[in-house]
Backbone as JSON Lines, residues from 0, in Angstrom:
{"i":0,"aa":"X","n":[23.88,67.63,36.75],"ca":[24.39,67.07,35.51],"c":[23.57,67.56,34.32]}
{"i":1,"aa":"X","n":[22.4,67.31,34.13],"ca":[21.28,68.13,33.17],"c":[21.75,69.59,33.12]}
{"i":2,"aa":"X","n":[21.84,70.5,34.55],"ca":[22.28,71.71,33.99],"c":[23.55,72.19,33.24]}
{"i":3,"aa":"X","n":[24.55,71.18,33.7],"ca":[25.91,71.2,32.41],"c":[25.75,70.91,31.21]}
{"i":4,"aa":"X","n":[25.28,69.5,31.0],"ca":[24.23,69.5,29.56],"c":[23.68,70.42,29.23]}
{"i":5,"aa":"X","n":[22.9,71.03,29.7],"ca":[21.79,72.01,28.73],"c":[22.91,73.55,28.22]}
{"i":6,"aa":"X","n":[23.37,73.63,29.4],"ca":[24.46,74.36,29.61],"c":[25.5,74.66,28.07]}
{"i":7,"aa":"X","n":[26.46,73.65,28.22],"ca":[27.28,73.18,27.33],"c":[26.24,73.18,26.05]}
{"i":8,"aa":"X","n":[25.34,72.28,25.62],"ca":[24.56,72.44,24.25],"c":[24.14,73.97,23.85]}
{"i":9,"aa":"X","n":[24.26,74.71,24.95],"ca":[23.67,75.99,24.29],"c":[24.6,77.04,23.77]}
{"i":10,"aa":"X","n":[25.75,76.28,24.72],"ca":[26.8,77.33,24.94],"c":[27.66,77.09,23.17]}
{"i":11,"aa":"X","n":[27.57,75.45,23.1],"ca":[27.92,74.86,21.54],"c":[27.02,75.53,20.85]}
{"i":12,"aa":"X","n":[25.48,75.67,20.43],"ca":[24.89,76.29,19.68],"c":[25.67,77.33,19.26]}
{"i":13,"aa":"X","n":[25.67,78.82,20.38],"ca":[26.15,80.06,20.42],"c":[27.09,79.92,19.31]}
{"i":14,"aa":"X","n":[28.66,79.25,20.06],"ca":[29.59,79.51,19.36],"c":[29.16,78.99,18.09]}
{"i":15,"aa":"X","n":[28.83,78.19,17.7],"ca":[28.3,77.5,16.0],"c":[27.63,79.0,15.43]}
{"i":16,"aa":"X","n":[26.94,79.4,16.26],"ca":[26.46,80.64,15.49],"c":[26.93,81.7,15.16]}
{"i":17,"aa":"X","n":[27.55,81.9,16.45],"ca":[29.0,83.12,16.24],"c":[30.19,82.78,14.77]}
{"i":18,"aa":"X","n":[30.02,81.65,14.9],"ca":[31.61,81.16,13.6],"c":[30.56,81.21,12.62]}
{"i":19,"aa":"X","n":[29.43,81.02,12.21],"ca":[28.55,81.25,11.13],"c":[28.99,80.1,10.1]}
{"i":20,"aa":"X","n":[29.05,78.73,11.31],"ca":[29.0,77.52,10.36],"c":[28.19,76.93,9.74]}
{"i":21,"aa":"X","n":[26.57,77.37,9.84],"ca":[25.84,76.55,8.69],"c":[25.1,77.79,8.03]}
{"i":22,"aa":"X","n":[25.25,78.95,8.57],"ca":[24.44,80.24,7.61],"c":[25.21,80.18,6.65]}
{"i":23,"aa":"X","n":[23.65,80.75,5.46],"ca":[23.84,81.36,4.46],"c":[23.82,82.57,4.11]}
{"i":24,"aa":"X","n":[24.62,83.17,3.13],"ca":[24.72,84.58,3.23],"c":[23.2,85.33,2.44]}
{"i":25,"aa":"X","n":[22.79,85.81,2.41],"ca":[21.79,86.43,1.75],"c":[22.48,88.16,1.14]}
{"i":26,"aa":"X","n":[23.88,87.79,1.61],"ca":[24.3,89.67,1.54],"c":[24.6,90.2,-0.04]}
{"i":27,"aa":"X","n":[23.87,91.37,-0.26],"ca":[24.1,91.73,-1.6],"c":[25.21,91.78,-2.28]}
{"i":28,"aa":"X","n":[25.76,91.54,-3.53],"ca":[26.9,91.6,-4.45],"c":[27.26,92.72,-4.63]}
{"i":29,"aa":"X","n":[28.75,92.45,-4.14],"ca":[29.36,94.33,-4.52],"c":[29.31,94.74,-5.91]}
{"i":30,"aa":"X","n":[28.75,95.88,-6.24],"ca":[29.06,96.52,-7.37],"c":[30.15,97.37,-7.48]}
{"i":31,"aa":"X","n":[30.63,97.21,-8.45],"ca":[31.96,97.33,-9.22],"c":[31.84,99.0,-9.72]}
{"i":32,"aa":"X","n":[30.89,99.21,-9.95],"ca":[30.54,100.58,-10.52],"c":[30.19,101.67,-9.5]}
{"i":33,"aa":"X","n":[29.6,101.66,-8.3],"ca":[29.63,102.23,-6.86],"c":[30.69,103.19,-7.22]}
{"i":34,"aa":"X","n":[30.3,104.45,-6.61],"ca":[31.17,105.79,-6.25],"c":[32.22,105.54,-5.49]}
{"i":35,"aa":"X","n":[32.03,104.86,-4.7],"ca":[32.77,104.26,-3.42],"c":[32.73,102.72,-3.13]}
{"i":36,"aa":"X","n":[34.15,102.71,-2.76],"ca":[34.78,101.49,-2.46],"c":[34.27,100.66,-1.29]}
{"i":37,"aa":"X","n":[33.42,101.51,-0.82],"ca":[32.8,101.34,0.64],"c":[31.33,101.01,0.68]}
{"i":38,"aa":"X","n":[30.83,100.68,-0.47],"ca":[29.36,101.17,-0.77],"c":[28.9,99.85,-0.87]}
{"i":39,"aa":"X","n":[27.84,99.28,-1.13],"ca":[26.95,97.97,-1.66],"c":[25.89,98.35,-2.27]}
{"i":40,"aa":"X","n":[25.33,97.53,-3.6],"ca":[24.22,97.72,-4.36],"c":[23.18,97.19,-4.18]}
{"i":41,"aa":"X","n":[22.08,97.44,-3.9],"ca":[20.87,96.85,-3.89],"c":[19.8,97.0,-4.54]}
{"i":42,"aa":"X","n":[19.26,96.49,-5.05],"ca":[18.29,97.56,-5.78],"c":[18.76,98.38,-6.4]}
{"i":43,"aa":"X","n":[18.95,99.13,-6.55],"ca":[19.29,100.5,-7.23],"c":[19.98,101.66,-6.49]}
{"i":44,"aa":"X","n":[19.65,100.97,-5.43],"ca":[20.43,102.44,-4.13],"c":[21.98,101.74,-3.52]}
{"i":45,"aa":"X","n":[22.66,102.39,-3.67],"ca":[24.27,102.2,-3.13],"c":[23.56,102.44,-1.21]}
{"i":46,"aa":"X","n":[24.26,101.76,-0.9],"ca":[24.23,101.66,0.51],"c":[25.37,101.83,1.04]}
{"i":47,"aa":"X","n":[25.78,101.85,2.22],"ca":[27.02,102.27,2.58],"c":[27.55,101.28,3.35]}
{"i":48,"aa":"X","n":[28.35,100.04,3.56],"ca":[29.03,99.1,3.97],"c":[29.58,99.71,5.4]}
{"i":49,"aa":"X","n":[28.93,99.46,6.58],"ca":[29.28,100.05,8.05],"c":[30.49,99.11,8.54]}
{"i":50,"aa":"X","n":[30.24,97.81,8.46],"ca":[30.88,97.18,8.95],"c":[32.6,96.99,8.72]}
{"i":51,"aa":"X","n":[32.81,97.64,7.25],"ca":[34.42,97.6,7.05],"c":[35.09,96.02,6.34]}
{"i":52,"aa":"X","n":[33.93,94.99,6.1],"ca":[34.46,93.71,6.32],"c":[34.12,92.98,5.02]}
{"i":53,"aa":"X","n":[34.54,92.59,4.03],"ca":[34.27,91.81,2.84],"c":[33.32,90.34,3.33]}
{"i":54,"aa":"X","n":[32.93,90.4,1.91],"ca":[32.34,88.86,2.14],"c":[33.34,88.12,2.64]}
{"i":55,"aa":"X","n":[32.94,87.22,3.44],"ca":[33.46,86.0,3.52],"c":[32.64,85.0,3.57]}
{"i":56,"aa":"X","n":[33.41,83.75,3.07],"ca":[32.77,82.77,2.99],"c":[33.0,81.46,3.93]}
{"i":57,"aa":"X","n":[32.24,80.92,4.7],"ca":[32.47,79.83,6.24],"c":[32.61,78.68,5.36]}
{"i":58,"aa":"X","n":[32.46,79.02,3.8],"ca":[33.37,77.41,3.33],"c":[34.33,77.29,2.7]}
{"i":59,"aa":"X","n":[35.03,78.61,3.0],"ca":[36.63,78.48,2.79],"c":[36.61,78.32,1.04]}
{"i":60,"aa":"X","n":[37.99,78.43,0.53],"ca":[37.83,78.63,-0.75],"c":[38.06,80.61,-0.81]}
{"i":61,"aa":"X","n":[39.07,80.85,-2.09],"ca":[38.64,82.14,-2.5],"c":[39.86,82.86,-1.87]}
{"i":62,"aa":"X","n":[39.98,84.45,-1.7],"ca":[40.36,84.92,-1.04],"c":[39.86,85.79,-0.23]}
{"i":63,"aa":"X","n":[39.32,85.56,1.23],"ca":[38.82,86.01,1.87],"c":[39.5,87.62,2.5]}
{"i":64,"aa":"X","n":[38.82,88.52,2.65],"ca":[38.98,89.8,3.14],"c":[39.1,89.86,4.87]}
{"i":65,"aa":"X","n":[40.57,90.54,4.86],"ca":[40.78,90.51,6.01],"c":[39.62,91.16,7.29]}
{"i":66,"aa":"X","n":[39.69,90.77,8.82],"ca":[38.7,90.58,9.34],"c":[39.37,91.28,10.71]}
{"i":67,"aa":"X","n":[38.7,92.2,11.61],"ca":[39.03,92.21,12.63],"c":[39.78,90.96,13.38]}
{"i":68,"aa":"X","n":[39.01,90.09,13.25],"ca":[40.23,88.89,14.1],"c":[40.65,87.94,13.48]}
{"i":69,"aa":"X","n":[41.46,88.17,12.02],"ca":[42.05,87.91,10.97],"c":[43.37,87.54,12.3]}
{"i":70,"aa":"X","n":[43.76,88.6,13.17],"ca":[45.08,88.76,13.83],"c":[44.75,88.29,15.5]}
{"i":71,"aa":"X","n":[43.56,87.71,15.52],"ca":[43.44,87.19,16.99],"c":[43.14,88.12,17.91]}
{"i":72,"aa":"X","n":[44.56,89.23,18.09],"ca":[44.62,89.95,19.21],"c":[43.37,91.19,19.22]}
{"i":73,"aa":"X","n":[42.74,91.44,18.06],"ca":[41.41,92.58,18.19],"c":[40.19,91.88,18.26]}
{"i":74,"aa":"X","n":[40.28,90.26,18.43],"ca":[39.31,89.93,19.19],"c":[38.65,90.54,20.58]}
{"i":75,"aa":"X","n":[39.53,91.05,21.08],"ca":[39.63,91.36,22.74],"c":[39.16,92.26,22.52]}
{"i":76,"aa":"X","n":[39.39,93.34,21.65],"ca":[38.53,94.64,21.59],"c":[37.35,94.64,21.59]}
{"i":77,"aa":"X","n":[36.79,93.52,21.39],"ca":[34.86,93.12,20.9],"c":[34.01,93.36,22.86]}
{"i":78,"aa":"X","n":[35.3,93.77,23.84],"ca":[35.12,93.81,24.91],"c":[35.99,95.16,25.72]}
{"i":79,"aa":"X","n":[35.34,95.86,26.84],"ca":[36.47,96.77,26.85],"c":[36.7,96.04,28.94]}
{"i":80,"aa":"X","n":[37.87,95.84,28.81],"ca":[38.23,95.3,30.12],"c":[39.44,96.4,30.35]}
{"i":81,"aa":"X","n":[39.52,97.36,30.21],"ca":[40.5,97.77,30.85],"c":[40.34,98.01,32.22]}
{"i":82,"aa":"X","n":[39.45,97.99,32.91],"ca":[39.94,98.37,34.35],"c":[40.1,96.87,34.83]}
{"i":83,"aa":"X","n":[39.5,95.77,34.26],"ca":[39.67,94.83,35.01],"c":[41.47,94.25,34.52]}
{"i":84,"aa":"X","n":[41.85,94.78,33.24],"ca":[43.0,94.7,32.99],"c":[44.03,94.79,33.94]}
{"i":85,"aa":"X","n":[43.95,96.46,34.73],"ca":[44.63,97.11,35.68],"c":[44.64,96.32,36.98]}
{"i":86,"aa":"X","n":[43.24,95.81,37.19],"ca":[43.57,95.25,38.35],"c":[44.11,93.73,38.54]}
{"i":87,"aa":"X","n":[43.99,93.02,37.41],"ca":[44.61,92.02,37.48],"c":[46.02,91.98,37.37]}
{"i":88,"aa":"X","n":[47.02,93.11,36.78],"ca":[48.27,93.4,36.29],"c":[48.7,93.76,37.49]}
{"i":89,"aa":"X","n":[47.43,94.44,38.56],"ca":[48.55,94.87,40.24],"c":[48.29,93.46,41.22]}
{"i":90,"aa":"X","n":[46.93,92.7,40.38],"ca":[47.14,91.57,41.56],"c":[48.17,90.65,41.21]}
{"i":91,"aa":"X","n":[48.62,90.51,40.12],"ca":[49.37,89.56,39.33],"c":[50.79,90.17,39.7]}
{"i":92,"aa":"X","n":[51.09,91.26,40.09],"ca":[52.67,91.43,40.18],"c":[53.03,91.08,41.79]}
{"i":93,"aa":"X","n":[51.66,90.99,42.75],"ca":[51.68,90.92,44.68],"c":[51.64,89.78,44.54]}
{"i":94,"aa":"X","n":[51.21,88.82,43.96],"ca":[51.1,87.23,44.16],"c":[52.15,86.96,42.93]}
{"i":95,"aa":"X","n":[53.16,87.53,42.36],"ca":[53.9,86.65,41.66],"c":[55.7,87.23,42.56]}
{"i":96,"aa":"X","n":[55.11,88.12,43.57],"ca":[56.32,88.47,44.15],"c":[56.64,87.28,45.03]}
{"i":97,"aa":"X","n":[58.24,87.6,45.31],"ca":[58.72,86.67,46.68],"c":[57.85,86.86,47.92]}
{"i":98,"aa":"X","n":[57.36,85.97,48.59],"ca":[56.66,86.23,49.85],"c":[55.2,86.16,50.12]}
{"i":99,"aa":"X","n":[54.75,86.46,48.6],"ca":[53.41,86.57,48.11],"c":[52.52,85.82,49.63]}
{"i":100,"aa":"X","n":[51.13,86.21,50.02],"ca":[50.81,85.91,50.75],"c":[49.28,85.1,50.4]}
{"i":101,"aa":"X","n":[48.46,84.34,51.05],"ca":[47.79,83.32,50.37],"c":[46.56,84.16,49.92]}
{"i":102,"aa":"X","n":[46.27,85.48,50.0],"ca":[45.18,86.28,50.57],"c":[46.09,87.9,49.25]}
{"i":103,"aa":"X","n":[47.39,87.69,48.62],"ca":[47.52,88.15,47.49],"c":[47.23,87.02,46.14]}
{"i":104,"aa":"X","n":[47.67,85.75,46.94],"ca":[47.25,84.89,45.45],"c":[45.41,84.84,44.95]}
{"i":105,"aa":"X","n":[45.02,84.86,46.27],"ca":[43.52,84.57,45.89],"c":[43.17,85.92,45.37]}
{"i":106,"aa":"X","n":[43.47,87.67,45.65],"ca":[43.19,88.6,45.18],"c":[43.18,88.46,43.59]}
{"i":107,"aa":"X","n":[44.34,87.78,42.86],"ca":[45.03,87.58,41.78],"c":[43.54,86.57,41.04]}
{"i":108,"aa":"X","n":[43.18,85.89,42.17],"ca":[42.25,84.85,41.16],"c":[41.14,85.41,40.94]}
{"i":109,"aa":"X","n":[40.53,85.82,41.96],"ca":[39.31,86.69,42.05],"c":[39.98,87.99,41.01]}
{"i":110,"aa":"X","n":[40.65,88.19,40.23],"ca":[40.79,89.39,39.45],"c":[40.77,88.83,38.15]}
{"i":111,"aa":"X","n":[41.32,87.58,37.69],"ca":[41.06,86.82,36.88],"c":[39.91,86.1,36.49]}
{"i":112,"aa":"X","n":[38.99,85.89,37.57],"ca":[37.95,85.36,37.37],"c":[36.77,86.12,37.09]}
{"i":113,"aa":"X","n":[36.8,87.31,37.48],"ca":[36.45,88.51,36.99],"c":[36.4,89.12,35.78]}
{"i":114,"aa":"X","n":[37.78,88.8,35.14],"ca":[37.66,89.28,34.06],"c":[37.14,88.22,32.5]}
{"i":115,"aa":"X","n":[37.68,86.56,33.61],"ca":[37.1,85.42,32.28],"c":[35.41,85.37,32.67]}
{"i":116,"aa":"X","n":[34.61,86.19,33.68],"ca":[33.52,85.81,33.45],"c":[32.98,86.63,32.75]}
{"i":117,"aa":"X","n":[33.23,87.98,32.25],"ca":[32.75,89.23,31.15],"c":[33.0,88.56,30.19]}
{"i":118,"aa":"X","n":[34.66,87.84,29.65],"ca":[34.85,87.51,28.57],"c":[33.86,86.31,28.22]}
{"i":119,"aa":"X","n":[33.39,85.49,29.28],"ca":[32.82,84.11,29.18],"c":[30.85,84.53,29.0]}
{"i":120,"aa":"X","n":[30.66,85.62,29.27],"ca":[29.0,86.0,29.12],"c":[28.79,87.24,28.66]}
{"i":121,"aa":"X","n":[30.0,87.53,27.46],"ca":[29.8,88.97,26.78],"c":[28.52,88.36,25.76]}
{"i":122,"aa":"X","n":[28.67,87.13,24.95],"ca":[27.85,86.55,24.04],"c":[28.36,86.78,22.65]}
{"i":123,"aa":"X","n":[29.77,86.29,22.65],"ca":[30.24,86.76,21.71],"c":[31.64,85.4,21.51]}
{"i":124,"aa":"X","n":[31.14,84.82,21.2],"ca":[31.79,82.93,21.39],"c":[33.72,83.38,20.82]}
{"i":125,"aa":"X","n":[33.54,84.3,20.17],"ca":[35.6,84.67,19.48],"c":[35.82,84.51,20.78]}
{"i":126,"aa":"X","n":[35.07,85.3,22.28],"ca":[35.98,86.08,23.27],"c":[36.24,84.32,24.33]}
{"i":127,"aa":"X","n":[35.89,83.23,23.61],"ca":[35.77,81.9,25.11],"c":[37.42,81.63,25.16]}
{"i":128,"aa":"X","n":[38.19,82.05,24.18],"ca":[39.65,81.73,24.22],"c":[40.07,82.08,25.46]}
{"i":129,"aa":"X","n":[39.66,83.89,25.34],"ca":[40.05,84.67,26.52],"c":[39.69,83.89,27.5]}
{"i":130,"aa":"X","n":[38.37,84.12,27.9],"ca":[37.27,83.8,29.57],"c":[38.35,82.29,29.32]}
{"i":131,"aa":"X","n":[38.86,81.29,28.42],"ca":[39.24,79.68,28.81],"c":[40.95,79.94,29.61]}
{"i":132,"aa":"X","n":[41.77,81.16,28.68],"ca":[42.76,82.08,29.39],"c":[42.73,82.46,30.52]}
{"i":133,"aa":"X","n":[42.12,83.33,31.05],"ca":[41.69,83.5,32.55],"c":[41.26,82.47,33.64]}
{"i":134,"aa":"X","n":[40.21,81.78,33.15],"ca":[39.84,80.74,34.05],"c":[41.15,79.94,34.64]}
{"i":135,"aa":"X","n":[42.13,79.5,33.24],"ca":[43.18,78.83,34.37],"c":[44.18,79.75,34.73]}
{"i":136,"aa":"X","n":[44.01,80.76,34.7],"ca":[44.82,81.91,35.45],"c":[44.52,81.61,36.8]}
{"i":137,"aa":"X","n":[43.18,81.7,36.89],"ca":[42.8,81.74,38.11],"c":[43.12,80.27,38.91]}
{"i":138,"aa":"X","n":[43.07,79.12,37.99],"ca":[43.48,77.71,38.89],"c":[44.78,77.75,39.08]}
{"i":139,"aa":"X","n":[45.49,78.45,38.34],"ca":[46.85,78.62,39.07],"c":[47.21,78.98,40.53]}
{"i":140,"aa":"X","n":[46.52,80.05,40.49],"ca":[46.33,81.08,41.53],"c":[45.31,80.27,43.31]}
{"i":141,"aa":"X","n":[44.47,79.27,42.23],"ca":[43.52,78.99,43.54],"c":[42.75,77.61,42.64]}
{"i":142,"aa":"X","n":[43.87,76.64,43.31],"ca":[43.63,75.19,42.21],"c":[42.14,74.49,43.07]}
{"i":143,"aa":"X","n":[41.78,75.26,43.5],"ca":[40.33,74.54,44.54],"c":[39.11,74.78,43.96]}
{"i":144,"aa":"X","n":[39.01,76.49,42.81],"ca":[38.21,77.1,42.46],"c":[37.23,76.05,41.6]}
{"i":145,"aa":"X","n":[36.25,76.19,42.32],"ca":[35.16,75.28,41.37],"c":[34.25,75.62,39.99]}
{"i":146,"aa":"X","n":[34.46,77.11,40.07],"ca":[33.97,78.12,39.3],"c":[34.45,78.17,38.22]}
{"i":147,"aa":"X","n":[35.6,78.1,38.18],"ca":[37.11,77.9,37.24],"c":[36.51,76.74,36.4]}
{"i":148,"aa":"X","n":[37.14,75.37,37.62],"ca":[36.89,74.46,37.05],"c":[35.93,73.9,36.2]}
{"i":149,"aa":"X","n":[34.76,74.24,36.35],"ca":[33.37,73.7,35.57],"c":[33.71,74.67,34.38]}
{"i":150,"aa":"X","n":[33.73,75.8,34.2],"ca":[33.7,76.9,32.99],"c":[35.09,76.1,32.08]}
{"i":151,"aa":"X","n":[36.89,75.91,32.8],"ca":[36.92,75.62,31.7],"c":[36.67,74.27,30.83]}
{"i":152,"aa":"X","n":[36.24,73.29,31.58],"ca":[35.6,72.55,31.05],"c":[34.77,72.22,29.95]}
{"i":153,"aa":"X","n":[33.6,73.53,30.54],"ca":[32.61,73.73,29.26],"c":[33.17,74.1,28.25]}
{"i":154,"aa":"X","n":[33.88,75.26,28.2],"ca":[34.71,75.66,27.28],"c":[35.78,74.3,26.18]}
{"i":155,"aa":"X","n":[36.36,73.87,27.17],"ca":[36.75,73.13,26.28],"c":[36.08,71.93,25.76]}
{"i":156,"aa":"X","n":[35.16,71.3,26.55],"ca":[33.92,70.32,25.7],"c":[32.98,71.18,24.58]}
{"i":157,"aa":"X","n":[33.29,72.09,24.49],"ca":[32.13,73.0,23.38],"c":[33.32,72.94,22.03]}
{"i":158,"aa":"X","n":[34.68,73.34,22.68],"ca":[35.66,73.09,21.48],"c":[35.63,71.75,20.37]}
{"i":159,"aa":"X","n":[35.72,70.66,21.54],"ca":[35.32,69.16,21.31],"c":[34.72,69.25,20.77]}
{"i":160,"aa":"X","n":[33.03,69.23,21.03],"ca":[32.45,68.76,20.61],"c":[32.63,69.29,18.93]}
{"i":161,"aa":"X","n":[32.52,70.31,18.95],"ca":[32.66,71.13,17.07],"c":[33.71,70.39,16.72]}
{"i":162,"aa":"X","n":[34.34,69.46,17.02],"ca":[35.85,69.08,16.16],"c":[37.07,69.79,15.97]}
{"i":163,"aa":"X","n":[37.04,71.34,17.2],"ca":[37.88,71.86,17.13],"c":[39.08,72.04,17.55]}
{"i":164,"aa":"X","n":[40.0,72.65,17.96],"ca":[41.46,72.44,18.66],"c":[41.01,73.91,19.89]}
{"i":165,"aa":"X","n":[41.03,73.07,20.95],"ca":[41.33,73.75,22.07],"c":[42.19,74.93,21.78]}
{"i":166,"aa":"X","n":[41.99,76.19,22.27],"ca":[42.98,76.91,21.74],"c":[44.29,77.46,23.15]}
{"i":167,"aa":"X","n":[45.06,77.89,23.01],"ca":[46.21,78.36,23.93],"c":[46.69,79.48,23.77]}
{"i":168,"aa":"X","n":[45.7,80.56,24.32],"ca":[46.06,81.77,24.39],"c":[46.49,82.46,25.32]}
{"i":169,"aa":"X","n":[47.47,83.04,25.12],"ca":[48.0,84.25,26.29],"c":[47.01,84.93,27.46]}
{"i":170,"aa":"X","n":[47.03,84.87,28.54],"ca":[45.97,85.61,29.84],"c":[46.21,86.77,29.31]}
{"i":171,"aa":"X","n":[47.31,87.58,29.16],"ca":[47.87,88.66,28.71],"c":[47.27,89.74,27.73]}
{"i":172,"aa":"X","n":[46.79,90.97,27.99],"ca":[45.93,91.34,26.39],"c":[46.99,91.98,25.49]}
């Protein structure tokens, strides 16, 4: 029980840190006068803006600059799963066939669970939608899984606890 606690509180930290709900920005003011649209001022030296991404601000207000996961779905990119993609798409078509056998459904979970545990310990709190997606992929597949069960749990008590809305995303990338 202590290790779900400590567990869960850290796992809440993370994401709090990832959404960048109590930082402050320290990031320099764009200058207007810059060669480039791409640039930032500091001092006196134009710097070059790597990231692609406007200020934003975590207290809302303004018009914020669109964001890699402005659109949700390039969240997933912050991860590269394609092979585990592939293999969940061939275990997912043998266990969703007629006949399916108990030993294609569990292939299907173990391919899912696979892929929500990269998404669930990349360290990157956007991707817990996914790893909370997968996990009940996999209780579909194998409603016994205990592995499943505790993760999405955490997942969704970490939502809780922040005051947030559980989210319902597609297994699907």
């Amino acid at each position: 029980m202590r290790k779900i606690l400590l567990t869960s509180t850290l796992a809440a930290l993370a994401f709090a840190k990832g959404c960048g709900g109590t930082q402050t920005s320290n990031a320099p003011a764009r200058n207007s006068n810059a060669n480039s649209a791409n640039t930032t001022q500091t001092g006196g030296d134009a710097v070059p803006n790597m990231n692609g991404v406007g200020v934003v601000s975590s207290h809302g207000g303004g018009a914020a600059a669109t964001t890699p996961s402005a659109g949700g779905t390039s969240d997933r990119s912050l991860l590269d799963t394609s092979q585990l993609d592939a293999r969940i798409k061939k275990a997912a078509e043998k266990a969703k066939a007629s006949g399916a056998s108990a030993a294609d459904k569990k292939a299907a979970a173990e391919a899912y669970l696979a892929r929500g545990n990269e998404y669930y310990s990349a360290g990157q709190p956007r991707l817990y939608k996914y790893a909370l997606a997968d996990f009940r992929e996999v209780l579909k597949y194998d409603p016994d899984n205990s592995e499943a069960k505790e993760k999405v749990d955490t997942i969704v008590s970490i939502y809780q606890s922040m005051g947030r809305p559980v989210p319902e995303v597609s297994p699907e990338p």
